[in-house]
N, C-alpha and C positions, 0 to 999 in steps of 0.2 A: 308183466309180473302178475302174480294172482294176486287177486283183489282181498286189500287189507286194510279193515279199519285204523283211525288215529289212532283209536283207541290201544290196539292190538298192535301198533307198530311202537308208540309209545313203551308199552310194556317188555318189548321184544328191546330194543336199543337203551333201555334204560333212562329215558327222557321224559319231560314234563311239557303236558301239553299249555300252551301261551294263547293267549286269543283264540281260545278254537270254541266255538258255541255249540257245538254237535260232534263230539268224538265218536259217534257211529257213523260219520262221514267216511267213505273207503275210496281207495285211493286204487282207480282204475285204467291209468294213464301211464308210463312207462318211469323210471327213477334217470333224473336228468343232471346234469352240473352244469348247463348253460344253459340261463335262461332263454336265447332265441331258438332251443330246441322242445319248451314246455306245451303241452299238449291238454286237453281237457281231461283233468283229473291227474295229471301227473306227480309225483313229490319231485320237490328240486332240493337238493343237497347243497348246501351253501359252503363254500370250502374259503378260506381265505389263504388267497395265492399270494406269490413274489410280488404282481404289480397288480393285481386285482383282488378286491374282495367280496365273494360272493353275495356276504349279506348286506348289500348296496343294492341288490337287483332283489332283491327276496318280496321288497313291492310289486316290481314289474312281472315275475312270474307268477303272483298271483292272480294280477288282473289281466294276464295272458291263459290263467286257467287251471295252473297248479292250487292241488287240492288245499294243499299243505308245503312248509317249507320245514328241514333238517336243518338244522341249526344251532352256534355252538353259543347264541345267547338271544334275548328278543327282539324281533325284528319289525314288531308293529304290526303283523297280517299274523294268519294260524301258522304255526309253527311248533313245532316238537324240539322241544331247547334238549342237547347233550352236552356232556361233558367234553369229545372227542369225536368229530361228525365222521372223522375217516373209519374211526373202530366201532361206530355206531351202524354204517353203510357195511362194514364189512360182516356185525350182527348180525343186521337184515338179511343179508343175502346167503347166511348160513342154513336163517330159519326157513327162507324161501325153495331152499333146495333141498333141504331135510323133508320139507312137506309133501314137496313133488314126487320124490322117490325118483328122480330120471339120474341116468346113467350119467358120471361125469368121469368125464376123460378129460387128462391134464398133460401137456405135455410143455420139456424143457429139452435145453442145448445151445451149446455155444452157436452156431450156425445152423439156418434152413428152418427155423423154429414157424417164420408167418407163412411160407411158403407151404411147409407140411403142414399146418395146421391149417389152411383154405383148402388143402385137399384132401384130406380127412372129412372135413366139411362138407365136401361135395359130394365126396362119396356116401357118408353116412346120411345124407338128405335123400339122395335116390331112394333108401333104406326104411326111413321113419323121421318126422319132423326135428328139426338140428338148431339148436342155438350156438354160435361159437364167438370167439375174441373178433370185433371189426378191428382191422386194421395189426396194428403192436399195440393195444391197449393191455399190456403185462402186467400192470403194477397191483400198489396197495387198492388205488381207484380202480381202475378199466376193471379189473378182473371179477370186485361185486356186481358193477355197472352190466357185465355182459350175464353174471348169473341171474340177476334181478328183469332181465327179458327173458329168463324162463316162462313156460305157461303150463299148465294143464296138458297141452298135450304136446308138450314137448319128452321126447324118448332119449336124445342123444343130449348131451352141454360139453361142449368141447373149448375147453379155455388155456391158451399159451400162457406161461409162466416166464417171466424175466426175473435175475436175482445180479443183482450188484455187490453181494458179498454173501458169508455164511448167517446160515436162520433166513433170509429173504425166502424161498419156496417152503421153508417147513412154516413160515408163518401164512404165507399165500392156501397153502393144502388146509391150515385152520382154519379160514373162512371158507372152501367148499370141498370136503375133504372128498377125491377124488376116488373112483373104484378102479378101473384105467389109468395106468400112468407108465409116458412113453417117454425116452430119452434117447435123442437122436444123436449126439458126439458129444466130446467134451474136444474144445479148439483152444482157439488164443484170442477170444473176442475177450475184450477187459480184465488181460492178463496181468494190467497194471494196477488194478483195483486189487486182483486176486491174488497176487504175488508169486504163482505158478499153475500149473496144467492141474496139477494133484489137491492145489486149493479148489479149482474150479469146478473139479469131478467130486470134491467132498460137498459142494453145494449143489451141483446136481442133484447128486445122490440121495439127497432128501424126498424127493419126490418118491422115492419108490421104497423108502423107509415110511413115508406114513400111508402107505396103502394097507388094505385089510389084510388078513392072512389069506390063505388059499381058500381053507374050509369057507371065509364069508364072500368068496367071488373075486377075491383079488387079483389084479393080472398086471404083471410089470413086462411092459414091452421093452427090447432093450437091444440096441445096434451089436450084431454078431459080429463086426468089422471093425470094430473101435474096441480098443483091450481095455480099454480105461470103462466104459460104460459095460461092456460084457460083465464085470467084475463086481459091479452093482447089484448082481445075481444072489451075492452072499450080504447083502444089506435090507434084504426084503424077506417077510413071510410069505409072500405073494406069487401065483405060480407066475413062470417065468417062461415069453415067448420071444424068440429071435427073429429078426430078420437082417436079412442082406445079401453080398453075393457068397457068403462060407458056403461050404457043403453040408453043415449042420443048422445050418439056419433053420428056422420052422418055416416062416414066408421068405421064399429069396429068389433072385433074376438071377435067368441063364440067356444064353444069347443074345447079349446086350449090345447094340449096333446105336448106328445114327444115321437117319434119315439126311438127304443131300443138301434139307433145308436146316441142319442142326437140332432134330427132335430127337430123345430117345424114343428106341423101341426096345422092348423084350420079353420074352414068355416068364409068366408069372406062375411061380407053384406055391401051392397051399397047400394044407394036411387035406382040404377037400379037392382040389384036383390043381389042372393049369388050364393059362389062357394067355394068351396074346395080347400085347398091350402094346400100343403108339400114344403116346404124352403129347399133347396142344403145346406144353411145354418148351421150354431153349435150354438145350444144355443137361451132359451126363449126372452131373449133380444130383440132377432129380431124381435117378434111378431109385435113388434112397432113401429120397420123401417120400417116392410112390409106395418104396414097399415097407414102409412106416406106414402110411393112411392105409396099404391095404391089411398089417398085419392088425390093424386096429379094428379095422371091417370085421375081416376073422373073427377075433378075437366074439364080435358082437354078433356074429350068427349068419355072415353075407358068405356066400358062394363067390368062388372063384371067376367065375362069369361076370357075376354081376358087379363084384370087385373093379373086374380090367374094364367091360365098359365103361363103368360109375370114370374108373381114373383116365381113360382115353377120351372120354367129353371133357374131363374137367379142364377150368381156367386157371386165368390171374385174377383174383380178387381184389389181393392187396393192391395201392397203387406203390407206384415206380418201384417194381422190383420184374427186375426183366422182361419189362413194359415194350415191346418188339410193335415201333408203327412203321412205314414204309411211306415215306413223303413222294408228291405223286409224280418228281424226277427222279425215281429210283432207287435213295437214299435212302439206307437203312437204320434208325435211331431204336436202339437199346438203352432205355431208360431203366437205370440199376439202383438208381443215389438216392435211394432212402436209409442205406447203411453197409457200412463194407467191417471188414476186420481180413486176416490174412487169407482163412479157408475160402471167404466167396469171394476175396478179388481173384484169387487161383481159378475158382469154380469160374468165375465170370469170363474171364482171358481165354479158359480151354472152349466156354461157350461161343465167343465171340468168334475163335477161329476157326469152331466146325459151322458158323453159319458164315461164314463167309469163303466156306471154300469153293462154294460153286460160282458167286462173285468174281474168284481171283482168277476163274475162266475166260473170263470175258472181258477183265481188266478190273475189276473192282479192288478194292483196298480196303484194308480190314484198321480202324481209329479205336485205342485204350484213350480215352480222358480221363484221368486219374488223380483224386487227390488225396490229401490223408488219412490214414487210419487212425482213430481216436483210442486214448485208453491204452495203449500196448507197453507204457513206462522204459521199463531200460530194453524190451526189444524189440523197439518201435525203431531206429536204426538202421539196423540188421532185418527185422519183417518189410520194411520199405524198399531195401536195397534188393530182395531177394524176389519182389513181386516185380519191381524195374526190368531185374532180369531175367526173368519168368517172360516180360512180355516177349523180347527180343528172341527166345529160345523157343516160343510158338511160333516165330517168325507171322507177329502182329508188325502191320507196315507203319505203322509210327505209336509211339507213346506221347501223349500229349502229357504233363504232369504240371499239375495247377493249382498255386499257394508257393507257401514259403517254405520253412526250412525241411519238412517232412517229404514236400511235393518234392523237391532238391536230390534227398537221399532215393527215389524213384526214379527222378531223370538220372542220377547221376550212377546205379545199378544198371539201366540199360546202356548208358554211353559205354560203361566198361567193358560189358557183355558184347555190346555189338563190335561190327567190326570198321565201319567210319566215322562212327558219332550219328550217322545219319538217322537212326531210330528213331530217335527222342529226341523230344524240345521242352524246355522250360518255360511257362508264361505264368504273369502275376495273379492272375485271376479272371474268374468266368467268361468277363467280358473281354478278356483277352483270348480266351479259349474257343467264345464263339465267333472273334471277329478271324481270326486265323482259319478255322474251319470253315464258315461262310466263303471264305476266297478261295478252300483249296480242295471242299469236297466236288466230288463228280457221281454222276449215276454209277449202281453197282455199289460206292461204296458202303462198308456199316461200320457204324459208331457204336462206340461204349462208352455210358460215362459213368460214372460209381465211385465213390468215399466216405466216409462218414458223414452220419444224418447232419451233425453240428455244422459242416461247412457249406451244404447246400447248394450242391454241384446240378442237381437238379435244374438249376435257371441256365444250362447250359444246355440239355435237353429238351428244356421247355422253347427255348428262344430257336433254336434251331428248328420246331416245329410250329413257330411262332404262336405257341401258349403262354406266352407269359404271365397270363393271372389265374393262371390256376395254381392250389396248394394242397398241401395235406395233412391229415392228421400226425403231430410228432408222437 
């Protein structure tokens, strides 16, 4: 963050400073919400959570080094008392990005949202120094938290937007109101919250309603493949550029293949030329994150070149989202379960069986572990039963489906679908899932496991590469 007096933050969040002996104390250390991450000179924001309250620790990051603490009353050490510490952080990091003047790119979508937004990152870093979202930190928090590690020379702020009903991104756009703003689909991720596909594209849609108009730089990037966000075109002042595979796309893939280990490739065109692209990548999905990050390059002055390079070095940043290790008999572990909904268990399934086709050469076996999708309300059912037999119609050599009554409607979509029941199995839980796989995988095979973050199918992945202690950011 740029360095800011108490004084001056004070004023900016509307807070009164408490034990502070030197208000021209400035606060040159990063803006934290956990104390074991406070640095010299940091502000720690004290939030009081479900089961923890922050200003319990507002001692201990002091004499860990925090300048100052944010706080929604006195805590004994310097502190800046508000009324409301969440709309006080999100103050802050309005005035922090107004100062800086650096370009902010925002981007939302039912699906693919961490994925393209690490690779937009990547590319835009090749470019000019890049601040963007770690991890899904979408919210009313993550999203100050990631603009408040702006610096000075910081050029690009690229921040993912999550919205669990209508006003969540037009409220998000208020605290860093974005000049870029891209919308990769509208799906069926928390169609139960949303009540339908057309609630979900009305909350999109906000993002590209608060951009600038054209005349001040505005640019709404928007999926030429999806009719629902195409259509976003008449909700914005802001010029408007497409990408995908249409033929009027502005950035779009043509000869789109798969490499025999399951990567895509394809020639990239821009209004400034083409190039050839191969993605580090698992899975056709990405096609159209890639040409999302790249129309977003575009957009910012990158050549077509430099574009496909930037996106054929790029990675996985995020963890466990198509997390591809290869354990050292053979076995293929695709770590997917940090969060599923219907479009990326589909995305996931069609991944799983172009990388195992050169496997099922040699005898390998292509593992879905699958368990519920959260959120989906009354077509949680019917999207379970249709992903079940989705697996079976790739001809994936077994569905594992794991939990209760949702896991159920999964095994019980491929039983129907297949033709002996032999597909798919039923098991109670993880540890059911890894002790059956333990006894039954062989080299050559690959594994998928993926479901919703809540159910944390993840320790099934982990135990199979025996990680068991490791975890991640929700």
């Amino acid at each position: 963050m740029i360095a800011l007096s108490l004084a001056e933050i004070a004023d900016i969040t509307g807070g009164r400073p408490h034990d502070i002996p030197d208000p021209s104390v400035r606060i040159s250390g990063p803006v934290v919400i956990d104390s074991r991450k406070v640095e010299a000179g940091s502000l720690f924001a004290a939030f009081a959570g479900e089961h923890v309250d922050g200003h319990a620790y507002a001692e201990r990051a002091v004499a860990a080094g925090a300048a100052a603490v944010l706080a929604a009353r006195p805590v004994g050490v310097p502190a800046i008392v508000v009324p409301d510490v969440e709309k006080a952080l999100g103050a802050l990091a309005r005035a922090v990005v107004e100062r800086l003047g650096t370009d902010v790119v925002a981007l939302t979508g039912s699906a693919g949202k961490t994925s393209t937004k690490d690779l937009i990152a990547q590319v835009l870093q090749s470019h000019a120094p890049t601040v963007w979202t770690p991890g899904s930190l979408n919210n009313e928090i993550g999203l100050p938290l990631t603009a408040l590690q702006a610096t000075a020379e910081t050029r690009h702020l690229v921040l993912e937007m999550g919205a669990r009903g209508i006003g969540h991104i037009a409220y998000l756009t208020g605290l860093t109101p974005p000049r870029i703003g891209l919308v990769l689909n509208v799906g069926t991720a928390h169609i139960g919250e949303f009540g339908g596909r057309e609630q979900i594209a009305q909350a999109k849609g906000e993002l590209v309603e608060a951009l600038p108009a054209e005349a001040d730089g505005g640019v709404a990037v928007l999926n030429a493949d999806d009719l629902l966000v195409r259509a976003m075109s008449a909700r914005t002042k802001a010029r408007t550029v497409l990408f995908g595979e249409a033929e009027d796309a502005d950035v779009r893939a043509t000869e789109v293949r798969m490499t025999p280990g399951g990567r895509p490739a394809f020639t990239l065109h821009t209004p400034t030329g083409c190039s050839d692209v191969t993605l580090r990548l698992y899975g056709e999905h990405h096609v159209s994150n890639a040409l999302a990050a790249a129309a977003v390059a575009h957009v910012l002055g990158m050549s077509a070149m430099e574009i496909a390079t930037a996106l054929s070095g790029a990675g996985t940043l995020s963890r466990w989202r198509m997390e591809v290790t290869e354990r050292a008999d053979g076995v293929t572990i695709v770590n997917d379960a940090y969060n599923a909904n219907p479009e990326s268990m589909r995305a996931a399934l069609r991944a799983l069986v172009a990388m195992g086709g050169a496997a099922r050469a040699t005898g390998g076996r292509t593992w879905a572990v699958l368990g519920p999708m959260a959120e989906l309300g009354d077509a949680s059912l019917a999207e379970h039963d249709a992903v079940g037999r989705l697996a079976v119609r790739l001809n994936v050599s077994k569905l594992v489906a794991v939990g209760g009554r949702e896991a159920s409607w999964l095994q019980l979509g491929a039983y129907n679908e297949g033709s002996w029941g032999e597909e798919s199995v039923l098991v109670s839980d993880a540890q059911a899932a890894v002790d059956l796989l333990r006894s039954e995988l062989r080299p050559g095979d690959v594994v998928l496991v993926k479901a919703s973050r809540s159910i944390g199918l993840e320790r099934v992945a982990l135990a199979l590469l025996e990680r068991e202690g490791e975890v991640a950011d929700r």
